[in-house]
Structures are given as structure tokens and as C-alpha cells.
C-alpha positions as CSV (number, residue, x, y, z in Angstrom):
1,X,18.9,19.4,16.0
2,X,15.2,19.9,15.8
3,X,12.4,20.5,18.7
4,X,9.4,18.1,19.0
5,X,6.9,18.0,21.7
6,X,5.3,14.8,21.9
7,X,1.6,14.4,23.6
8,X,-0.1,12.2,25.3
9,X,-3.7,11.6,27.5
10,X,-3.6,10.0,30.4
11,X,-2.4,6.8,30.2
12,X,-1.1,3.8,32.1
13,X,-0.1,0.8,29.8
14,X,1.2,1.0,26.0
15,X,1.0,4.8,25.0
16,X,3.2,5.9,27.5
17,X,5.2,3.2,27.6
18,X,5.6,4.2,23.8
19,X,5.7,7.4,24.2
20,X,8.8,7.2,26.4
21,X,10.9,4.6,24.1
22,X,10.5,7.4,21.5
23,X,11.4,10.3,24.1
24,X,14.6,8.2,24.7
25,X,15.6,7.3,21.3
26,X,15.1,11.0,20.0
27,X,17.2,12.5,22.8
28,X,19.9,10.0,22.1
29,X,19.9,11.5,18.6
30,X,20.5,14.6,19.8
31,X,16.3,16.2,19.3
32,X,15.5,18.5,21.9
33,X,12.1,16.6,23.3
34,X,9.1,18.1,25.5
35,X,6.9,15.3,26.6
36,X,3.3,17.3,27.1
37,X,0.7,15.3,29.0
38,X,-1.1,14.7,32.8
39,X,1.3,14.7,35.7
40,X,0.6,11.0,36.6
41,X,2.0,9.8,33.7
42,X,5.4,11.6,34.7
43,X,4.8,10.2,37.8
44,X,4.3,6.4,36.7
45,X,7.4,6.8,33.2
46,X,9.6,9.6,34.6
47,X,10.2,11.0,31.0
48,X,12.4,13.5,32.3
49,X,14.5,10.7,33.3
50,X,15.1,10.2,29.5
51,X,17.0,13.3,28.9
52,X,13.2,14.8,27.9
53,X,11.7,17.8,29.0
54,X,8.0,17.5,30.5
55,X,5.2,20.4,30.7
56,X,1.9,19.0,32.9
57,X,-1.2,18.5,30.8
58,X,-4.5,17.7,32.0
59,X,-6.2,15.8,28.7
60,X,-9.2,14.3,30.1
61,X,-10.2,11.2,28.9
62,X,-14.4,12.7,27.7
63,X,-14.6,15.8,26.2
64,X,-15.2,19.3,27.6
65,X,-15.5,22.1,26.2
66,X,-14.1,24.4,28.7
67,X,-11.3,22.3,29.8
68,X,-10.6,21.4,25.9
69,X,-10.1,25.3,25.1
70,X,-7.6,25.9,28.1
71,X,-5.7,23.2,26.9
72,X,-5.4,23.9,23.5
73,X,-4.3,27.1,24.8
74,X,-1.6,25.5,26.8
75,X,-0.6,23.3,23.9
76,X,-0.3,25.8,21.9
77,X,1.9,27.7,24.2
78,X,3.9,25.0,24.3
79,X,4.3,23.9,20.3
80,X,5.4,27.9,19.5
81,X,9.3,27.4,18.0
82,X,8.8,23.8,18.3
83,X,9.5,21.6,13.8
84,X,7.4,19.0,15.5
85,X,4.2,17.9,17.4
86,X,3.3,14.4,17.9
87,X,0.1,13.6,19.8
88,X,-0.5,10.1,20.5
89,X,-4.5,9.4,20.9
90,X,-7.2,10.5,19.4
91,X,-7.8,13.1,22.2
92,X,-4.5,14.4,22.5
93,X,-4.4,14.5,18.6
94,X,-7.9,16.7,18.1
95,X,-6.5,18.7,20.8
96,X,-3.2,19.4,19.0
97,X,-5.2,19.9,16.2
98,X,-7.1,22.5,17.3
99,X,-4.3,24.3,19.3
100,X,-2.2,24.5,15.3
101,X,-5.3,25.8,13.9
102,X,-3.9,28.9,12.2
103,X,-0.6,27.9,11.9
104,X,1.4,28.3,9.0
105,X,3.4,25.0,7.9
106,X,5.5,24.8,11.2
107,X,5.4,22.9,13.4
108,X,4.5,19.7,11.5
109,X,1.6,17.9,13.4
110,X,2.2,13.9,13.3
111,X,-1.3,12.0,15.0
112,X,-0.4,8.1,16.1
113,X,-4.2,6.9,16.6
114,X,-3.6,4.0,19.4
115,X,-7.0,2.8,19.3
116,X,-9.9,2.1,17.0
117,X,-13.3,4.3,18.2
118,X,-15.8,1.9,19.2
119,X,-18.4,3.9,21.1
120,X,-21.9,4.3,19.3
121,X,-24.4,7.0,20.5
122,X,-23.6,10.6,21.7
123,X,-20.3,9.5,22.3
124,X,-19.7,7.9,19.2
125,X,-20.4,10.9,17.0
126,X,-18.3,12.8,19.0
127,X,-15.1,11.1,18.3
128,X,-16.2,10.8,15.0
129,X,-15.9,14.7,14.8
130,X,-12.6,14.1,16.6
131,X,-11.2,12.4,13.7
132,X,-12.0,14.5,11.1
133,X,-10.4,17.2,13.0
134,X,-7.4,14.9,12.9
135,X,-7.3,14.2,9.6
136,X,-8.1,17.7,8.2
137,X,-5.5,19.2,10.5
138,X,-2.7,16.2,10.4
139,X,0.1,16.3,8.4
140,X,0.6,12.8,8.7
141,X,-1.6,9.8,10.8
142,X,0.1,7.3,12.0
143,X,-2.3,4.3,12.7
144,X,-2.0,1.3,14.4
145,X,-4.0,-1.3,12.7
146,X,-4.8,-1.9,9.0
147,X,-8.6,-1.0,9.5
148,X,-7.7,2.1,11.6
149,X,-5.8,3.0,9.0
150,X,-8.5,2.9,6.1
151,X,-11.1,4.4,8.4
152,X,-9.0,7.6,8.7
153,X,-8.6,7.5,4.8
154,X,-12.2,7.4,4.7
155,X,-12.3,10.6,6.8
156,X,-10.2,12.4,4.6
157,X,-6.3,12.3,6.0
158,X,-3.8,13.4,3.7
159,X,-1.3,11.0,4.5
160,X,-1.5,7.5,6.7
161,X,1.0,5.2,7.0
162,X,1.2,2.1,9.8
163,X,3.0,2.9,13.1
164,X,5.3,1.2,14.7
165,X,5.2,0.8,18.2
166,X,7.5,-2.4,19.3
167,X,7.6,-4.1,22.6
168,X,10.9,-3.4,24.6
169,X,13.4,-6.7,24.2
170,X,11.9,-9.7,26.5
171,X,13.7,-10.0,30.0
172,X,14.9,-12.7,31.3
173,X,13.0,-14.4,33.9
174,X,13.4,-13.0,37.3
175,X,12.1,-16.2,39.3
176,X,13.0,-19.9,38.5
177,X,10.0,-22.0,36.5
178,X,9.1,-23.9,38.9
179,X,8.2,-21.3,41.8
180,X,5.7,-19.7,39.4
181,X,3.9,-22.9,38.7
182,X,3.9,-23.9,42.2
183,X,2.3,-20.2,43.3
184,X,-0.2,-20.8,40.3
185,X,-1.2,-23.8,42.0
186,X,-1.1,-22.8,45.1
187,X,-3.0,-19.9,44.2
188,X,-5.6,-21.7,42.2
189,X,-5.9,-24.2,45.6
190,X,-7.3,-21.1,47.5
191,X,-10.0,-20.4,45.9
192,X,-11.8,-23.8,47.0
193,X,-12.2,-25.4,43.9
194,X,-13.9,-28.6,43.1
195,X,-12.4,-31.2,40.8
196,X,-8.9,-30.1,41.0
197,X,-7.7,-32.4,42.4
198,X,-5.5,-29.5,44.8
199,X,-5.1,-30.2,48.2
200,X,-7.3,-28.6,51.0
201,X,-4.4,-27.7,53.0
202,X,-3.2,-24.7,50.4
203,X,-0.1,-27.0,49.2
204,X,0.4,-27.3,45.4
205,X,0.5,-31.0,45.2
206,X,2.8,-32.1,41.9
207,X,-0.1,-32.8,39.8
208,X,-1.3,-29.4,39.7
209,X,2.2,-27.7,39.0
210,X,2.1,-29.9,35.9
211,X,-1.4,-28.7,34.5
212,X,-1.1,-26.3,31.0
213,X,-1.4,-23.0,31.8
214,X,-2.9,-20.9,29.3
215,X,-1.7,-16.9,29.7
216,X,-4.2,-14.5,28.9
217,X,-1.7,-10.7,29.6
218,X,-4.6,-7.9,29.5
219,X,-6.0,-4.7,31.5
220,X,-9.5,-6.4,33.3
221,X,-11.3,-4.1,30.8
222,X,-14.5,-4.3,28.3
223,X,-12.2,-4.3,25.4
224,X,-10.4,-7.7,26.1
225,X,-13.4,-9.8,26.0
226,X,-12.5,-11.3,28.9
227,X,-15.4,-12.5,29.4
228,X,-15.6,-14.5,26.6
229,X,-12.4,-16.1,27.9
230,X,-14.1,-17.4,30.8
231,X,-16.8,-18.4,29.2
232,X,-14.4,-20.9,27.6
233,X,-12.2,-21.9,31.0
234,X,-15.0,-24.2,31.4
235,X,-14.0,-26.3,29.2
236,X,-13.7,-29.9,29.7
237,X,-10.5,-30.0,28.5
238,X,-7.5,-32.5,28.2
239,X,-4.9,-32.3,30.6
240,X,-7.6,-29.7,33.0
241,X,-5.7,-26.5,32.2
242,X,-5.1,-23.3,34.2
243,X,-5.9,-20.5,32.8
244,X,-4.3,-17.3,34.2
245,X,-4.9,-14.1,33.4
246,X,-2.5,-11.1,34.1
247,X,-3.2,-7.8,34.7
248,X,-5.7,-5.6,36.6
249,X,-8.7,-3.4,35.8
250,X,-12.3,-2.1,36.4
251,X,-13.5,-5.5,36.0
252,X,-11.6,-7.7,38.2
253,X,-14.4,-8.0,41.2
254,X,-16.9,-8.7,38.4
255,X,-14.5,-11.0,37.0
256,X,-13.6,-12.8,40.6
257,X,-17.0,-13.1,41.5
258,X,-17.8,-14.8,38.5
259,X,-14.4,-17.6,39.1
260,X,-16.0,-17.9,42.3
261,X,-19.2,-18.9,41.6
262,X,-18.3,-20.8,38.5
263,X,-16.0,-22.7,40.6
264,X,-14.1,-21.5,37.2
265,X,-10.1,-22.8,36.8
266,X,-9.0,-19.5,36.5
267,X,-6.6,-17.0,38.5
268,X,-6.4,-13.5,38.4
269,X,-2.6,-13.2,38.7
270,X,-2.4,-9.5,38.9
271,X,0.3,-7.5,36.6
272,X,3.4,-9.7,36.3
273,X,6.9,-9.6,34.9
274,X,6.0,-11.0,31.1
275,X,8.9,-13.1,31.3
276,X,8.1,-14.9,34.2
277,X,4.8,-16.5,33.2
278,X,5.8,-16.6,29.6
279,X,8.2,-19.1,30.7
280,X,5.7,-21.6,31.9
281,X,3.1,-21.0,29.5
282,X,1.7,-23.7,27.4
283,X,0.1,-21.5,25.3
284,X,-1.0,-17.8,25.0
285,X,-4.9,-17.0,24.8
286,X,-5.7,-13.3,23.3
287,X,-9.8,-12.9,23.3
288,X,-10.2,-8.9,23.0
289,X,-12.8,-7.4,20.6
290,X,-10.2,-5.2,19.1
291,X,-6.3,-4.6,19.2
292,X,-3.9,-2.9,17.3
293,X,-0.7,-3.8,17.3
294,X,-0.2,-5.5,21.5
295,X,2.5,-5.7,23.2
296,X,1.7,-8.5,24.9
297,X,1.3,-10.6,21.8
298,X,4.6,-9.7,20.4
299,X,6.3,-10.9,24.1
300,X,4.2,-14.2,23.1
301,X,5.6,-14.4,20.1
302,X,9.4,-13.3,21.1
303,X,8.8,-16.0,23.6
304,X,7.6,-18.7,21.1
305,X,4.6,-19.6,22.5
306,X,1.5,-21.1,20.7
307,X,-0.9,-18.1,20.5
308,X,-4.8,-18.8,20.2
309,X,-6.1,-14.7,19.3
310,X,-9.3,-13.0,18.0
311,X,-9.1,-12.3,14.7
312,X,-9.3,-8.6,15.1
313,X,-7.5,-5.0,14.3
314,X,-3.8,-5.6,13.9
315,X,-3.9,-9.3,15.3
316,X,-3.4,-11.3,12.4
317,X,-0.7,-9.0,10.1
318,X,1.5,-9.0,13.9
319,X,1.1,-13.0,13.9
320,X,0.9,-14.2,10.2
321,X,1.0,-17.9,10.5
322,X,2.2,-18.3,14.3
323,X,-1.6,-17.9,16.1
324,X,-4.8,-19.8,15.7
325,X,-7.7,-17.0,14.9
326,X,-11.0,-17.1,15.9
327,X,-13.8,-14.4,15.5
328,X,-14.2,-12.4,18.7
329,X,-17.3,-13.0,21.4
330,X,-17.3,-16.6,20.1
331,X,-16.6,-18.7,22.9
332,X,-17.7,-21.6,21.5
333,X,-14.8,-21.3,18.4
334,X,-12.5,-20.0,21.5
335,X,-13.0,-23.5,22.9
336,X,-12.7,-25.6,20.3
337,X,-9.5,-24.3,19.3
338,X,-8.1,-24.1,23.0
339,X,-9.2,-27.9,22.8
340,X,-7.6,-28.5,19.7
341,X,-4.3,-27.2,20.5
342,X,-4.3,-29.3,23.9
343,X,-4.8,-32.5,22.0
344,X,-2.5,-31.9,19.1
345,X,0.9,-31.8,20.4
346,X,2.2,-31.7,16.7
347,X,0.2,-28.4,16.2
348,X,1.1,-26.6,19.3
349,X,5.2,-27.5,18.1
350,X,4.4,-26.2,15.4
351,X,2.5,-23.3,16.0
352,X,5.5,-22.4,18.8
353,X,8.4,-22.9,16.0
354,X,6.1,-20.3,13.8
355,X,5.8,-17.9,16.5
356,X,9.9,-17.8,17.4
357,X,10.4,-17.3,13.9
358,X,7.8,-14.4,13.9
359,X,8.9,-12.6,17.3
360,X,12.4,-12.6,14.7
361,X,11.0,-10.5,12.2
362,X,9.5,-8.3,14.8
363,X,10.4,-4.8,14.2
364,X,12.6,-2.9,16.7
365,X,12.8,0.0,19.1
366,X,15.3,1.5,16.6
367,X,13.0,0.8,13.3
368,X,9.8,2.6,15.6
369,X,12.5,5.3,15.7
370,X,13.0,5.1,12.1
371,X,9.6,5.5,11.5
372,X,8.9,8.3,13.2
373,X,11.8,10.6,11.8
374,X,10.3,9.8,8.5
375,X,7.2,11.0,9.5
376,X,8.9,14.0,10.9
377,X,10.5,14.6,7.0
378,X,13.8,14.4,9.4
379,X,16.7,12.4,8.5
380,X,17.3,9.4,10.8
């Protein structure tokens, strides 16, 4: 039975989401865990709940100095007797980092980098310092992308291998198909559209239940290039799709008051249960500037659903031959395919039998765990 304290930033989506399927899996095989990290994020994942032991954290998002010291200080309190630390971010990693400088072999420090750095500026060559602290320091990086992957090569990391971070198995829809169209119509009628063809009352006439619906699942954030997405809703297009876009951010005013005044056909649906929008999804529409390795696209792919995607990051390894790619902040190419798939029913069949077979091959929650333990040098 080995130790391994696992850290993390602050975080509210993927990381921790991660960070807890491992905390889980490593418990169940009988690892004494200690999930390090800010107390919000034991608030929002209850890792404790996994069997996991948890020590509060504060790892703020920008560094500072003073802060940074205390909690390497605290990080290192917290490694001593431990075979393993994990840090997940490049934050949490260069903090690790510093708080094993000096250490002699043990514990093992394993870095998963999450994201690709793509600040410029002051803050840019600070988190390029970051990560050649990581890779000096890491036994092993763990990135999530190809390119992330050759970047910390290029800073000098011993060892980089791709991690694996599945999504958990798809649920099952928690509302019938139908009441989700008719609240995306009904929904899309309250925003006083022209054109729609939606009645002025607030009812979701039967025309508009049966417009495509195009499911963009992201955090209203720069990285998503969300606004190249509605740069695109304007379409025309056949058929007058809805496009919907779940999830919530920094940018949703921005966002809404852009629908608004575009008279755009777009909702901001808030965060969702996958499953139930998945469900009545024509087709899935991914226009981020970078990703790694997103959960949302392997739900879309589980799912079989078509998937139009920037060809960025991790993107097209995850969807081989199941998406459409298209560069990112092109809205025009964005809109061309979006129209293409619309008018091609033999594509979108076929793109949707591609991505079923995909979301197959998928790896698992137990090859993530897999993974990991060899990165450890641990047997599985």
C-alpha cells in the first residue's frame, strides 16, 4: 500500500472532476490518498467522500511570491513519508516542484499539464519559467495533448507520456426528448426573435421543436471561441437550426447581449445534464482555440453524434475520422461546414456511425487508472 497526495488549483470543471475519479479508483485499490488543494473544491467534489483524505490549499490561480512560498511550505509538509505526489496544473505542478526541491528520490513527483499556456507578455514568460521548473523537477509529465506534450520536451522533461483523463460512463437521460426540445423552443421564443417562425404567446409551436439543434457544451470563456460560434449562428442555413450552447462563464452577459441584438438563433442553456441535450442533438459544434483531451467531446462521441470541432490540441487524435475539423477563429470555414452537414444527410449518418464506433474505443476510468500507476513505477 503506498501514500500519494494528489494536487490540485482551484478548479471547477475537468481537473477536479479528474482528480476525484483517480482519488476513487486509488482508494479502491487499497493507496492511502491525500487530495491537497483550495477548500471550494472539497466543497463542490467532496473527495473525502471517496475514501480520500483532504488538507486545504490555497493555490491561486496568478502567481505570488509570498503566498507561493507559504504554500510550498505547506506542500511540503504534507508530501513528507508520502512514494507519491501528483499535481495536476501547471501551478500546482511548479509549486510541487519547488516544495521537493531537495529531496532525495522519494516521493516521486508525477505533473498532469491540463492545459496548453497561451498567455504572451509578462504573464507569458512567467509560466514559461513555470514549466521548466516542471520539467527540471518532474519525474514524469503527464500531458494532455500531443503539442503539450512536445512543448515540455522542448523544455527539457525527462519523461512525457499522454494522460489519460476519460469522461465518466454517459447517463441516461433524465427527462423524456421531447420536453427538452419543447423548453429549447420555448426558450428560444422568449427572447423575441424575428423569423422564427415561434409564437408570440411563449408556446413552442411544433415547427420549432423540430428545428436541428446544434450543442455547443463549454465554460462561456475566451478559450472556447465562442464567439466565433456565433459568428456562424447567423447562418442562413437549411432547416433554421438552434443552436444551444451549455454551460456558464465570465462571458455569458457579453454573450447574451450580443444574441440579443443579433436577434441571433442561439440559447444560452446554462449547465445541463450531458445526456439530456445529447439526446436531441443533431449535431455537436466544438469552436475553442485550444483543447486537450474534452470531456464534452468524448460524451459527443459516446453519444454518436456528428461532431463539427476546431482542429486544435488533442481534438483530432480523440475524434479520428468521426468530426469535421476546421481551423479555429474561422467562422467562415465553421459555417460552411455547419451548412454542409445540414444538407448532406448521408454525411451526418455517416459521420454519427463513425463517432459511435469512436466513443467505443474510448479509453476508460480503469485504463486512466492504469495509467497513472505506471507513472507511479506501481504495479496496477
Amino acid at each position: 500500500m503506498s501514500r500519494i497526495v494528489l494536487v490540485l488549483g482551484s478548479s471547477m470543471g475537468g481537473v477536479a472532476r479528474h482528480v476525484r475519479m483517480l482519488a476513487g479508483g486509488l482508494v479502491t485499490r487499497g493507496h492511502r490518498v491525500l487530495v491537497a488543494g483550495p477548500g471550494g473544491t472539497e466543497e463542490a467534489f467532496s473527495f473525502t467522500g471517496t475514501g480520500a483524505g483532504f488538507a486545504e490549499v490555497e493555490i491561486a490561480d496568478r502567481p505570488h511570491p509570498a503566498h507561493d512560498l507559504r504554500t510550498a511550505l505547506r506542500l511540503r509538509g504534507l508530501a513528507r513519508g508520502a512514494d507519491v505526489v501528483h499535481a495536476h496544473g501547471l501551478r500546482a505542478g511548479a509549486l510541487a516542484a519547488l516544495a521537493l526541491t531537495g529531496s532525495r528520490g522519494w516521493p516521486r513527483l508525477v505533473v498532469t499539464l491540463h492545459n496548453a499556456v497561451t498567455a504572451g507578455g509578462a504573464i507569458g514568460v512567467v509560466y514559461r519559467l513555470l514549466e521548466r521548473i516542471v520539467a527540471r523537477r518532474a519525474e514524469r509529465v503527464l500531458a494532455i495533448s500531443p503539442d503539450v506534450a512536445q512543448r515540455m520536451r522542448g523544455r527539457g522533461a525527462r519523461r512525457v507520456d499522454l494522460a489519460v483523463v476519460p469522461a465518466p460512463p454517459l447517463a441516461e437521460p433524465a427527462r423524456p426528448a421531447e420536453d427538452v426540445r419543447a423548453e429549447i423552443a420555448t426558450r428560444l421564443s422568449g427572447t423575441g426573435l424575428s423569423g422564427t417562425g415561434l409564437s408570440s404567446t411563449g408556446h413552442a409551436p411544433q415547427a420549432a421543436r423540430e428545428r436541428p439543434i446544434l450543442l455547443t457544451v463549454a465554460r462561456l470563456a475566451q478559450q472556447k471561441g465562442l464567439e466565433t460560434l456565433l459568428d456562424a449562428a447567423a447562418g442562413p442555413y437549411k432547416g433554421d437550426p438552434v443552436f444551444v450552447i451549455a454551460g456558464d462563464g465570465p462571458l455569458r452577459e457579453e454573450l447574451q447581449a450580443r444574441v440579443d441584438a443579433e436577434e441571433l438563433p442561439v440559447v444560452l442553456y446554462g449547465w445541463a445534464e450531458p445526456a439530456d441535450l445529447l439526446q436531441v442533438a443533431t449535431a455537436v459544434i466544438v469552436p475553442s482555440r485550444w483543447e486537450g483531451q474534452p470531456l464534452s467531446v468524448q460524451e459527443a462521441l459516446r453519444a454518436g453524434r456528428p461532431i463539427i470541432a476546431t482542429r486544435v490540441g488533442g481534438v483530432p487524435a480523440m475524434v479520428g475520422e468521426a468530426a469535421l475539423l476546421v481551423p479555429p477563429q474561422d467562422p467562415g470555414a465553421l459555417s460552411r461546414e455547419i451548412g454542409r452537414l445540414l444538407g448532406e444527410p448521408a454525411l451526418a449518418a455517416r459521420l454519427a456511425q463513425a463517432s459511435e464506433r469512436r466513443g467505443r474505443e474510448l479509453p476508460d476510468e480503469d485504463a486512466a487508472l492504469r495509467a497513472v500507476l505506471a507513472a507511479y513505477g506501481l504495479a496496477s
